[in-house]
Structures are given as C-alpha cells and as structure tokens.
N, C-alpha and C positions, 0 to 999 in steps of 0.2 A: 643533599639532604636525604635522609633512609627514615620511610616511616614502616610500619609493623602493621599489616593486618591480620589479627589473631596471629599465627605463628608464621607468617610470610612477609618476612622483608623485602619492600620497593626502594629503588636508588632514584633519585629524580633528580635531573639535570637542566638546567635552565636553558632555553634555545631559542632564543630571540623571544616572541611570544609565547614560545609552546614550550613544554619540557621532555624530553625524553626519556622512558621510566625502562627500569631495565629489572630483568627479576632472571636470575641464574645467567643463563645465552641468551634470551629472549629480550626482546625492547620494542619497547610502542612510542609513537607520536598523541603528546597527549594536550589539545588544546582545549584552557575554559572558556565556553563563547557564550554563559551568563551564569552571575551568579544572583539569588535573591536569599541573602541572610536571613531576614525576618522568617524565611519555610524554611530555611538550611535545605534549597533545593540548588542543584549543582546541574547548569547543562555542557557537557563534555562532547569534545571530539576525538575518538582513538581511535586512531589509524584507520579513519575515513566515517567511522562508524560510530553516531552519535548517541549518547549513553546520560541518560541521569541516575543522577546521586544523589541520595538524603541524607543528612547528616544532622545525629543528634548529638546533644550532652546532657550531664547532669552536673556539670560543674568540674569532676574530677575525671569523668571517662568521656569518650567521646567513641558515639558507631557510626559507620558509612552501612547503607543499604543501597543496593545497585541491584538489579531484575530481579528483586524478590528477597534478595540472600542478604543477611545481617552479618556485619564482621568491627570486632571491637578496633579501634585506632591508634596508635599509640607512635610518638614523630621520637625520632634519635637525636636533634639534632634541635637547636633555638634557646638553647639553655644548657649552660654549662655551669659547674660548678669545680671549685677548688679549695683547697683545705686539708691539712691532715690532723693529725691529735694531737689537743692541747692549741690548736689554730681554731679561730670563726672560720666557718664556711659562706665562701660567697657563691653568689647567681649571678652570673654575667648573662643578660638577655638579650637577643639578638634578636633581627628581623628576618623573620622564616623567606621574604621574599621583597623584591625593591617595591616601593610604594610611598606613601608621602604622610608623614605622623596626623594626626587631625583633632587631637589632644593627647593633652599630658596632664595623669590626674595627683600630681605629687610631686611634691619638690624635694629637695637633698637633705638628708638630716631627718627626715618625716619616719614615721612608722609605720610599718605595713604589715598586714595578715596573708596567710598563705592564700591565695586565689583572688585575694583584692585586684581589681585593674587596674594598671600604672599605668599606661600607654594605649591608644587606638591607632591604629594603621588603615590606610586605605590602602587597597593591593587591587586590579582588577574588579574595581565595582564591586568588594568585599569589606565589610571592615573587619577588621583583625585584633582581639584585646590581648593587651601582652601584660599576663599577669601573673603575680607573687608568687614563687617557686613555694617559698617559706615564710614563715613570721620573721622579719627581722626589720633593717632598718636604710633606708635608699643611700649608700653610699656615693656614688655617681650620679648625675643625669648626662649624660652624653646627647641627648636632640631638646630641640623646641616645638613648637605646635605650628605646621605650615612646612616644616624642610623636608625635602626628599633624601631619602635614604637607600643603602643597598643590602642586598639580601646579606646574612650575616654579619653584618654591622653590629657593634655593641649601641644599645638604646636605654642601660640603666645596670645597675649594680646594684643586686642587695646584697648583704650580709646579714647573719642572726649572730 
C-alpha cells in the first residue's frame, strides 16, 4: 500500500504485526501499539522510538500531525476503479488491512452517496469505515457482518 504525505510517498508492507515503510533507500519498523479513534490519537513505534499521531478529517481530506508538523493524507491504494467511455464506472473497495467486518450498512442493488459508509472494519483496536467512492449503486457485497478478512480483499462494488 503507498500513501502520500503532502508530496511524499510511503510504501507500507505488512510484517507480522508491524509494517515496514520504506521511503526512497530509507525504511523503518513501524508498529501501532494503540489506537483511540474517538481523539484520532495514534501511539506508534518506529524503529524503537515511540511517536504519536493525530489524525483528523473533514470527510473528504484527512491530515496526520506528528511533533508539531501538519501534513495532508492521501492513501494510492483500497479503491480501485475501472471503466472507460461509453462504460459505468465501478469502485471495487478493498480492505486497506486484515481485520474482521463489524457491519454492513447496505445490501446489493441499494443506493449509495459518495462518502456514505458501506462497511466498518475492525483492524488493530481501530474501526475503519469503507465508504462510497461515488454516488451509484452496490453492485457486489462480497462479506457479511462478523467474517474475517484480508488486506486487499474485495468487500463491495459500486458502480454509478
């Protein structure tokens, strides 16, 4: 998975519990040893040295703040899309990391708004909402409410 701070792309690779994040030559050990959603406060371990992280949104952006410094968010990867012209375009949504569904707020055939949530995940004492690329309509449900799942896995389809 490659997420974007402001103009700096991280590669994050999954390593038992921890991930290892890699940025040009450079790579760290980076383990979460708590999360508390409700503050979007993040306690981390990198490469020995324990760090928290705040993380906000407004729905459509999302920043991390770490010792002071603010930097916008933006992930490459948990959402894919396909379609060319004269084609619907679909959102194949994936799970950014293994963890276990804890609802499903939609069924197949239903209608959906861009940023509506379709799915919650628990990941690491996080929950995770995986929501509407775009306005369209749930082509797929791929999970149920209770199954464990793996990182990148498909978890629903839309198309508009």
């Amino acid at each position: 998975m490659k997420i974007t701070f402001d103009n700096t792309t991280l590669e994050l690779k999954p390593n038992g519990k921890n991930y290892e994040v890699a940025l040009g030559d450079k790579t760290a050990t980076v383990e979460l040893l708590r999360a508390d959603a409700e503050r979007g406060k993040l306690d981390l371990l990198i490469d020995g040295e324990r760090v928290t992280a705040y993380v906000s949104s407004d729905g459509a952006k999302r920043w991390v703040t770490i010792n002071g410094r603010t930097s916008l968010l933006t992930k490459q990867s948990g959402t894919r899309r396909s379609g060319g012209a004269g084609q619907a375009s679909t959102g194949a949504l994936t799970a950014p990391m293994p963890g276990q569904v804890r609802a499903v707020n939609v069924s197949e055939g239903e209608a959906v708004t861009k940023g509506q949530t379709l799915l919650v995940l628990e990941a690491m004492k996080m929950e995770i909402r995986i929501q509407a690329p775009m306005d369209g309509v749930v082509k797929s449900l791929a999970v149920k409410q209770g199954q464990t799942v793996e990182r990148e896995q498909i978890l629903v389809m839309v198309e508009n």
